[in-house]
SEKOL-939865 format. One record per residue (C-alpha): residue in one letter; x, y, z. Coordinates in steps of 0.02 Angstrom, whole numbers, plus 50000, padded with zeros to 5 digits. Layout:
N
AXYZ;...
END
This chain:
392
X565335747953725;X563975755153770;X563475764953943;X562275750554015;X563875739153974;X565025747254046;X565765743854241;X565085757054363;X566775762354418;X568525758554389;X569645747554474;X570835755654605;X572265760554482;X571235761754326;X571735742154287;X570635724954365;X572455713754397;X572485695454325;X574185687754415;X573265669554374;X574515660554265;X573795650654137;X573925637853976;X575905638153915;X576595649854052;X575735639654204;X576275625054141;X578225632954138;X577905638954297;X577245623154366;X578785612754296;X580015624354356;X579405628554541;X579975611754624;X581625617454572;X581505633354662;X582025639654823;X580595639754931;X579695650355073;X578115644655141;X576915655555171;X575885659255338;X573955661555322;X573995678955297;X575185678255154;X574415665355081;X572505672555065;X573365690455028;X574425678654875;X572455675254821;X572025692054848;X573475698954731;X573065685354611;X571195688454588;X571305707254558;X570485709354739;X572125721754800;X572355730154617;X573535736854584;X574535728354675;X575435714154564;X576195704954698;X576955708454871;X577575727054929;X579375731454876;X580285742154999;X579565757954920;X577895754354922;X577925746955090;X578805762155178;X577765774055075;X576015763355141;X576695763755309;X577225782355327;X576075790355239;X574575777855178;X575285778555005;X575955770154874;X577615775554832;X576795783454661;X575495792154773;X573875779954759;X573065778354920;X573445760555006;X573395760755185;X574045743255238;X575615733755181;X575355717755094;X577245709055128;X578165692955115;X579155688955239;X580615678155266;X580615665155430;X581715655055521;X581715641355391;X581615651655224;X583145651755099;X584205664955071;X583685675354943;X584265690054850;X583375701854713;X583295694554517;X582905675654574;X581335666454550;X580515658454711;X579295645454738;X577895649554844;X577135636554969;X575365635955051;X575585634355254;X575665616455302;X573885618655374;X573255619555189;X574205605755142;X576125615255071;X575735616654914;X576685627054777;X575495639854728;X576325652754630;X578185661854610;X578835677254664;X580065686054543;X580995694454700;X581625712754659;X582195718154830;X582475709655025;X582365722055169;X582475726355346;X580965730755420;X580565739255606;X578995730255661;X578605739755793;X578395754355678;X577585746655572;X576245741355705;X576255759155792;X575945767355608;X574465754355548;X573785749455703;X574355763255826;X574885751755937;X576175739355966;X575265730256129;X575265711556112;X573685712256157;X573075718555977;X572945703755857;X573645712755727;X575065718455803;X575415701455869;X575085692555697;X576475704155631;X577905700955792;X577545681755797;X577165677055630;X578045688055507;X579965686655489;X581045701255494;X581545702555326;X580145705955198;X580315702855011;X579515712554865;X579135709454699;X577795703054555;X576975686854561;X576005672054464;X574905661454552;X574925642754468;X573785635154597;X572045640754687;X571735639854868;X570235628954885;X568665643854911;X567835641955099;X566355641755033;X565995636754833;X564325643254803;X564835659654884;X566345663254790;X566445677454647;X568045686854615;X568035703954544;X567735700654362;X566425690654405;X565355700954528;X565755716654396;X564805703854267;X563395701854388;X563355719654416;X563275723154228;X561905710154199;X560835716154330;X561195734854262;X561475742554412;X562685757054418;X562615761954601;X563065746354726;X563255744854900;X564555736354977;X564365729355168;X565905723355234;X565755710655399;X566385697555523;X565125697555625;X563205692955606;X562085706255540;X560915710755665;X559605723655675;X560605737155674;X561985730355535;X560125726855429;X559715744055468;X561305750555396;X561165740755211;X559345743955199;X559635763255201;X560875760355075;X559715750954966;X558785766354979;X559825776254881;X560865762054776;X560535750354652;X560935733054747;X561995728454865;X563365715954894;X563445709455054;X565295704055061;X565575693455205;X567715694255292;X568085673155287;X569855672455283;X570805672855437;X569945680555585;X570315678455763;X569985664555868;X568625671055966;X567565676955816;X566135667155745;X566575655955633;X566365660755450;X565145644555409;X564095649155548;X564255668555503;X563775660955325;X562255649755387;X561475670155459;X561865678855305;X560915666955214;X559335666455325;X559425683255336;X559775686055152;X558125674255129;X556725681155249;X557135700655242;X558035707055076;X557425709254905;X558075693354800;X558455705154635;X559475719054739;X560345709554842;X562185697054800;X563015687354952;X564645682254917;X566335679255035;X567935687955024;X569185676855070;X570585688255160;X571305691455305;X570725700955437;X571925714655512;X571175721455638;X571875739555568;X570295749755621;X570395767755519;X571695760355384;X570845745155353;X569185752955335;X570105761455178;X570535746055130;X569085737455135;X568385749755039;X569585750154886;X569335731554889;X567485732854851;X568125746454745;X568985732654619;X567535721554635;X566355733054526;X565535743954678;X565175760254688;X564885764154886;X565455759455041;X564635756655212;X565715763355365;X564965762355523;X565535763055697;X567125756555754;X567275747255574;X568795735755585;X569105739655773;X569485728955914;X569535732156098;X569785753056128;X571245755056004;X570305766955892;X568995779655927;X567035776155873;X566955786455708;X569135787055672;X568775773655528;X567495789355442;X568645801755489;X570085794455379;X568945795855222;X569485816955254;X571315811055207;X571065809655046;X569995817454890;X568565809554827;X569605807154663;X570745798954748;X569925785354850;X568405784254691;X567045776254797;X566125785554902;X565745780655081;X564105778655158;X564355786255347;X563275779555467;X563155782655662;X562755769555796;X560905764655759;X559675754255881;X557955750455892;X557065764155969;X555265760056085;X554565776456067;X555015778255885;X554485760755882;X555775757555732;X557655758855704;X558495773955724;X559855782555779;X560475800555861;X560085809855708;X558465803755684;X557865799455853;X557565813255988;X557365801256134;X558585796156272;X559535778756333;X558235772456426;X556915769956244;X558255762656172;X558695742856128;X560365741356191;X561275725756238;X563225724056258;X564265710756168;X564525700556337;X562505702556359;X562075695956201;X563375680656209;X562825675156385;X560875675156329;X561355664556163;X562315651156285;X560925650356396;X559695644756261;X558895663356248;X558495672756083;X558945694056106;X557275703456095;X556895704555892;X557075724555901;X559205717455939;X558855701955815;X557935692455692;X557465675155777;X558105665955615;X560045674255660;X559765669555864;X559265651955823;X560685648355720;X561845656155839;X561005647255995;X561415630155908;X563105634655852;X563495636956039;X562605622256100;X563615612255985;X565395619756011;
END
């Protein structure tokens, strides 16, 4: 195979994972699995069963034994000493089976997505977890108040059970033209011959200063992928097909066509700040790219974490260890003096030249019918956004 051929980097673990079951073994599976005991997975489980499936969390091959879940939460390791930062678990629930370790167990989409069987877990080990460390270690907190931490205390059982597993059903994707799992955005990447790509991780609309951000990188990579979060998110965050709706009239207006791929990644949000930055990153890492974009506050919510903690994890661990490289960038705004977008490094002026509008700014002027000034963001994102409101 030859250099322009080849993938740009390796997955995370030297090996893309395939847990998709398929011709004679899916249709075992498939027979067999009505037989089995059954747990029914909760949202998260099920998008991170996806996730496993596709190759997206290589190397993982199915849900975190005891090992490899105390080792991830203690010391943002696997228990063989690859860098993984948040547990990917099973849990058991009021109204799971017993199980034990050497049984095969069917594995059921929430009722929500309609309780399907979509794959089987060979078990290898049920254990006791404490969830409150595990929430103090991967969030730093415990407070109710974080989503993640609450998504573990109210919707995770208290027993958690590891082991390998085959998906013999898909979750329907969110959105079909935007879906592309790792083999097939390292295809695109390979076709298009790029060997240095940018990924953009988000769950929010890309204004000014996210644009900022991905056009620097474009600067100095290849293409980038602009990889939307539309799995489970919090209630009070935009909804993904809105979030899609910008990305794409963004994507249209103000990027280069031939350097730039939109697709969704269809997980689960955490809310992990620092550790889920490094997650996000060896994510993009098994779907073919090369750098990562960490900006402020990246995976943060309320004042859990401090502005730049989800860089300063990156000094954890070697650049061997983690592969891709991350693209640190510092809170950037439009500046009036400058008159373009900058930020501390580049721009020697103070607050007052600045574009700067809070969260709770911004959301008031889109209810009232008002577009933010185009230094804060492109009219095409604000219109969408204004009717979005109107019509929720």
């Amino acid at each position: 195979m030859t250099a322009q051929n080849r993938d740009a980097i390796a997955p995370h673990g030297g090996v893309l994972i395939d847990r998709i079951a398929e011709g004679a073994q899916r249709a075992d599976l498939a027979a067999r699995a009505p037989s089995l005991p059954a747990i029914q997975l909760n949202i998260r489980e099920a998008l991170d069963l996806e996730m496993i499936g596709i190759g997206a969390f290589s190397p993982l091959t199915g849900f975190m034994t005891r090992a490899d879940y105390r080792a991830t939460v203690d010391g943002g390791r696997l228990a063989g000493g690859l860098p993984w930062t948040v547990p990917i678990t099973l849990s058991l629930k009021a109204d799971s089976p017993k199980v034990a370790a050497g049984q095969e167990v069917a594995l059921c989409a929430p009722a929500s997505l309609g309780g399907a069987i979509l794959g089987v877990i060979s078990v290898e080990d049920v254990y006791d977890v404490d969830k409150a460390h595990e929430c103090k270690q991967v969030f730093r907190t415990e407070d109710a108040a974080h989503p993640g931490a609450a998504y573990v205390h109210k919707e995770m059982g208290d027993l958690y059970v590891g082991g390998a597993v085959w998906l013999t059903e898909r979750l329907a994707p969110p959105f079909p033209a935007f879906h592309a799992e790792p083999k097939v955005t390292r295809a695109r990447f390979r076709d298009a011959g790029w060997r240095k790509i940018a990924a953009f991780q988000t769950r929010n609309p890309i204004h000014r200063a996210h644009e900022y951000l991905t056009k620097v990188a474009l600067e100095v990579c290849d293409g980038i992928l602009i990889h939307p979060l539309v799995g489970y998110t919090k209630e009070d965050d935009i909804p993904a097909a809105v979030r899609m709706q910008c990305y794409s009239a963004l994507l249209e207006s103000y990027y280069p066509k031939d350097r730039t791929i939109l697709t969704a990644l269809p997980a689960a949000m955490r809310y992990a700040g620092p550790r889920e930055a490094i997650l996000h990153a060896t994510v993009r890492k098994n779907y073919g790219c090369t750098h990562f974009i960490v900006g402020r506050d990246h995976a943060g919510v309320g004042n859990y974490y401090g502005t730049y903690d989800a860089q300063k994890i990156f000094d954890d661990y070697t650049p061997e260890e983690i592969g891709i490289t991350p693209l640190m960038f510092e809170h950037s705004f439009w500046c009036k003096k400058c008159e373009g977008m900058a930020s501390s490094k580049s721009c020697p002026h103070d607050a007052a030249s600045r574009v700067a509008l809070s969260g709770t700014k911004v959301r008031d002027m889109l209810k009232a019918g008002e577009e933010p000034p185009p230094e804060f963001s492109r009219p095409e994102v604000a219109r969408i956004l204004i009717a979005a409101m109107r019509a929720g």
